[in-house]
C-alpha positions as CSV (number, residue, x, y, z in Angstrom):
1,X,24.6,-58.6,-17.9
2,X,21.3,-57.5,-18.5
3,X,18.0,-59.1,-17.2
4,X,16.3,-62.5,-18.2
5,X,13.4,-62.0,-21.1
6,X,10.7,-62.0,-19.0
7,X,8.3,-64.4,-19.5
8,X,4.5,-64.0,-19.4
9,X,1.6,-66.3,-17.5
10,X,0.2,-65.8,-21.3
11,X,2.7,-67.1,-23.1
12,X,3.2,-70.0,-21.1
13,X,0.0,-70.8,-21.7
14,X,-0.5,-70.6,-25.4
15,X,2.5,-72.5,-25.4
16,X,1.1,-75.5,-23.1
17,X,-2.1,-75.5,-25.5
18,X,-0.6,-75.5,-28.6
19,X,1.6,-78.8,-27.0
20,X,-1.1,-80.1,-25.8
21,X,-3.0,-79.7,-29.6
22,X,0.1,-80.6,-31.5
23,X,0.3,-83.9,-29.5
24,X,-3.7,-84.5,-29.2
25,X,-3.5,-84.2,-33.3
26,X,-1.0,-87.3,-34.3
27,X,-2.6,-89.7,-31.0
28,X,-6.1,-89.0,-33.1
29,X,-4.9,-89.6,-36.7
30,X,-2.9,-92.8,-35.4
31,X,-6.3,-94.1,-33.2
32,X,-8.3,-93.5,-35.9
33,X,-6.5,-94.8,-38.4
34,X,-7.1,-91.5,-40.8
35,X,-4.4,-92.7,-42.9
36,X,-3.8,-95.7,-45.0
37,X,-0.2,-95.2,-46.2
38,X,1.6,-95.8,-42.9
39,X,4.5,-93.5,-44.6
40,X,2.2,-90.4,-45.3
41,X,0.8,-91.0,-41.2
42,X,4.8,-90.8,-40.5
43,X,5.5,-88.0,-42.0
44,X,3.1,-85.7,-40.9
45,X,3.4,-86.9,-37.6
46,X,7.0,-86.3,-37.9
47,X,6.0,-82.5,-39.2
48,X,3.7,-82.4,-36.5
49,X,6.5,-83.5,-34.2
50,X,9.2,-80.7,-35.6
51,X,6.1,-77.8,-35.2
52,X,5.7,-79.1,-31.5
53,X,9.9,-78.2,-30.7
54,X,9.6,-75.1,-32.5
55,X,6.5,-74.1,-30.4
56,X,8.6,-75.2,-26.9
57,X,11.6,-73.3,-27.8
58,X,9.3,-70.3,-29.0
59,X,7.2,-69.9,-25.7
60,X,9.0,-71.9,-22.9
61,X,12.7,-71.3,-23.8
62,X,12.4,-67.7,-25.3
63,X,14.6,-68.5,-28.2
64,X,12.9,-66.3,-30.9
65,X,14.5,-62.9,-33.0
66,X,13.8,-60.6,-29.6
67,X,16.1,-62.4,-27.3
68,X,19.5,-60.6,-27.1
69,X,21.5,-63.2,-25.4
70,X,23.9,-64.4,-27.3
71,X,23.3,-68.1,-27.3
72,X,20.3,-67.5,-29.3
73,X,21.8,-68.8,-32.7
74,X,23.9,-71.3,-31.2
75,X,21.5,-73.5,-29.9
76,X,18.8,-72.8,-32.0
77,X,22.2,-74.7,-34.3
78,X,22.1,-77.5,-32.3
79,X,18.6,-78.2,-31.6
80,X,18.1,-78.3,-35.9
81,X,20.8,-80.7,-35.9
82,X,20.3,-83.1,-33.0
83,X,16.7,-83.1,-35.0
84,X,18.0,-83.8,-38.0
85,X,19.8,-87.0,-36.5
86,X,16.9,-88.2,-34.9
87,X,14.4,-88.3,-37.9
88,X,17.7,-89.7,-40.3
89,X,18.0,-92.1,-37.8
90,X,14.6,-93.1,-37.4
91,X,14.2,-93.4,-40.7
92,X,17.0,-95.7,-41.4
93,X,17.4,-97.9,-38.3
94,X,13.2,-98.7,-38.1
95,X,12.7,-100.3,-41.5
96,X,15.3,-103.1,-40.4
97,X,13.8,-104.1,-37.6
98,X,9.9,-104.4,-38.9
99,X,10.6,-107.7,-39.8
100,X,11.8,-108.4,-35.9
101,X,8.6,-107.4,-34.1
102,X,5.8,-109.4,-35.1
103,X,8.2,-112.8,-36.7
104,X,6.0,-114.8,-39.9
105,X,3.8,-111.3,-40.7
């Protein structure tokens, strides 16, 4: 077994400030209400949202074409998927229960 990538002080931190942009981004677009179309605002956010778990897996979990372990593919596999079911799910379960959170709008 060989040693761990090693991870830098540097790329820890561009990682923590591109999370901290990539979340800053959608709170401002929602609080400002930059969007009419409540879909469009979803939809990037969601974008915004995918760019934010590349960026984690990228600098804070070293999962990028330099690492050698073999896991790399693997859960790179699992982490598109279990995405996948979240925004599918989202999608289809919230529209159902719109009606249920503010009852006579």
């Amino acid at each position: 077994m060989g040693q761990p990538p090693h991870v830098s002080g540097t790329d820890c931190n561009i990682g923590f400030l591109l999370a901290v942009i990539l979340t800053l981004i959608p709170f401002g677009l929602v609080m400002t209400g930059a969007f009419e179309d409540t879909g469009t605002a979803a939809l990037i956010i969601m974008g915004l949202g995918v760019v934010q778990i590349i960026v984690h897996m990228v600098y804070f979990l070293q999962l990028n074409c330099r690492a050698e372990g073999s896991w790399t593919l693997p859960a790179l596999i699992v982490t598109v998927l279990l995405v996948a079911i979240l925004l599918v799910g989202t999608l289809w379960g919230m529209p159902p229960l719109d009606g249920n959170v503010v009852p006579g709008s």
